[in-house]
C-alpha positions as CSV (number, residue, x, y, z in Angstrom):
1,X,238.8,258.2,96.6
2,X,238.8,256.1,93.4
3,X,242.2,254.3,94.2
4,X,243.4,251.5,91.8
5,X,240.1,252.0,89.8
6,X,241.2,252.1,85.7
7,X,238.9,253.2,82.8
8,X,236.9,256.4,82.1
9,X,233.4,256.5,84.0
10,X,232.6,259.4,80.9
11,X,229.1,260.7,83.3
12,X,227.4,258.0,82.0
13,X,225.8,254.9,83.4
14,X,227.5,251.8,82.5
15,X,225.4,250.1,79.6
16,X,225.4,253.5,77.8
17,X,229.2,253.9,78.6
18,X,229.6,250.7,76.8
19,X,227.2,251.4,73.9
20,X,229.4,254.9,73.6
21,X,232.7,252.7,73.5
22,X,231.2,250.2,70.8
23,X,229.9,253.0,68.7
24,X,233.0,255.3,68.9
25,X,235.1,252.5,68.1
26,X,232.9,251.4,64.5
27,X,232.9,254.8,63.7
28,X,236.6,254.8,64.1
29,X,237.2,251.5,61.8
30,X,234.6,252.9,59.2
31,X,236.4,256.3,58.6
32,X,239.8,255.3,60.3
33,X,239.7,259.3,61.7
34,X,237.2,260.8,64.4
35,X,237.1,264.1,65.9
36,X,235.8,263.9,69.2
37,X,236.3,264.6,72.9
38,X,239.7,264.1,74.8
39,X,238.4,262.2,77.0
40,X,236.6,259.7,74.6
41,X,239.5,259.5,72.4
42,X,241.1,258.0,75.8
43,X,238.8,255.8,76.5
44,X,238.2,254.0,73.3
45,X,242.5,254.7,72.2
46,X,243.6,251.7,74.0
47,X,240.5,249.1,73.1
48,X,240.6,250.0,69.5
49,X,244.1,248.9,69.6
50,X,243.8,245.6,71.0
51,X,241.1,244.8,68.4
52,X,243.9,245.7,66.2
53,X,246.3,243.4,67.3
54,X,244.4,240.8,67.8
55,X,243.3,240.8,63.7
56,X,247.1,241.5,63.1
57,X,248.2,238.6,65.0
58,X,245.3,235.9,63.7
59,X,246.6,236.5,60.7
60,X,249.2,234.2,61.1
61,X,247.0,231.4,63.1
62,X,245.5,228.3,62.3
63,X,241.6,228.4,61.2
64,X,240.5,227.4,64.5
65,X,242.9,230.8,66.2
66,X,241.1,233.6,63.0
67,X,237.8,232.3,63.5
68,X,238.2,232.4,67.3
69,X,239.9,235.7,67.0
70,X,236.6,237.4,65.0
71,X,234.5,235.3,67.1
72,X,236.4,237.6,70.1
73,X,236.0,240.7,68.0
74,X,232.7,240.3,67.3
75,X,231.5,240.2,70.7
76,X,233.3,243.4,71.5
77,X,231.6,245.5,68.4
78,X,228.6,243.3,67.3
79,X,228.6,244.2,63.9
80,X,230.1,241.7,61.1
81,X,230.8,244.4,58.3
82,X,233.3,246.2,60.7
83,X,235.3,243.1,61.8
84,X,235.9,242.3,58.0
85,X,236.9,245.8,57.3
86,X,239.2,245.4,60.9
87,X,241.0,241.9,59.4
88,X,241.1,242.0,55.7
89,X,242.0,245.8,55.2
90,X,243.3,247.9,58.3
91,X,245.2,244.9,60.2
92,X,247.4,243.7,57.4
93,X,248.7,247.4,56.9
94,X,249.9,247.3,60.2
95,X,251.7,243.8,59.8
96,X,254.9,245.0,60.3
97,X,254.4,247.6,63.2
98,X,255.0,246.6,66.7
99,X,252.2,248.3,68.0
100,X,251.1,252.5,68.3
101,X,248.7,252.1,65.6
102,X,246.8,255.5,66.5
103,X,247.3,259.0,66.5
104,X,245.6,261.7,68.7
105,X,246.5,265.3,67.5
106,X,244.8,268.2,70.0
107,X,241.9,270.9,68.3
108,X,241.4,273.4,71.1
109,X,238.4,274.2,73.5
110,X,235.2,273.3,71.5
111,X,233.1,276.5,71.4
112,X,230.0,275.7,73.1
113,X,231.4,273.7,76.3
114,X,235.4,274.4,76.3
115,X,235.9,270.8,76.4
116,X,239.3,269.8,74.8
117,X,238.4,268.4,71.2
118,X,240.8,265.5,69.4
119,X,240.9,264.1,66.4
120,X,241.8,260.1,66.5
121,X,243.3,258.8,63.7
122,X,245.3,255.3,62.4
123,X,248.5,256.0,61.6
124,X,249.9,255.9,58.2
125,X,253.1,254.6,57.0
């Protein structure tokens, strides 16, 4: 029994279940909306999210707190181009907003495999 055991295992081993996540999540911050599988959108909702509040709330640090803070986000996605896009344009929208940054509105069975199909989006305000 998987008692007390958090996070999605997805059938996948665990360096390709965090090369999924990193992926899934750059994707996300480069078009801001993803379709993709319920179970995905779940997995990547709540770590997306952080990285948003953690640009959000650098914002109002010292030097030493941002560049710590993108030093942080960098070593979750690895890619440079995304974490500017993450602190100079999607976190300062969400300045004002306590949190729930993200939307996940349902699609239906996906033809081939039935599996329940999401789209993931940021919210708008």
């Amino acid at each position: 029994m998987r008692h007390s055991i958090a996070g999605y295992k997805l059938g996948r081993t665990k360096s390709a279940r965090i090369a999924l996540r990193r992926n899934l999540i750059k994707q996300f911050f480069t078009h801001e909306r993803i379709q993709t599988t319920e179970a995905k959108a779940a997995a990547i909702r709540g770590e997306a999210e952080r990285l948003i509040t953690l640009a959000r709330n650098s914002a109002n640090g010292s030097d030493v707190e941002k560049l710590n803070a993108r030093r942080l986000a960098i070593s979750k996605l690895g890619d440079n181009q995304i974490i500017k896009r993450l602190f100079d344009e999607i976190a300062p929208r969400f300045a004002t907003r306590p949190g729930g940054y993200t939307r996940v509105m349902k699609l239906g069975p996906r033809r081939g495999d039935s599996a329940e199909m999401v789209v993931l989006e940021l919210v708008e305000e």
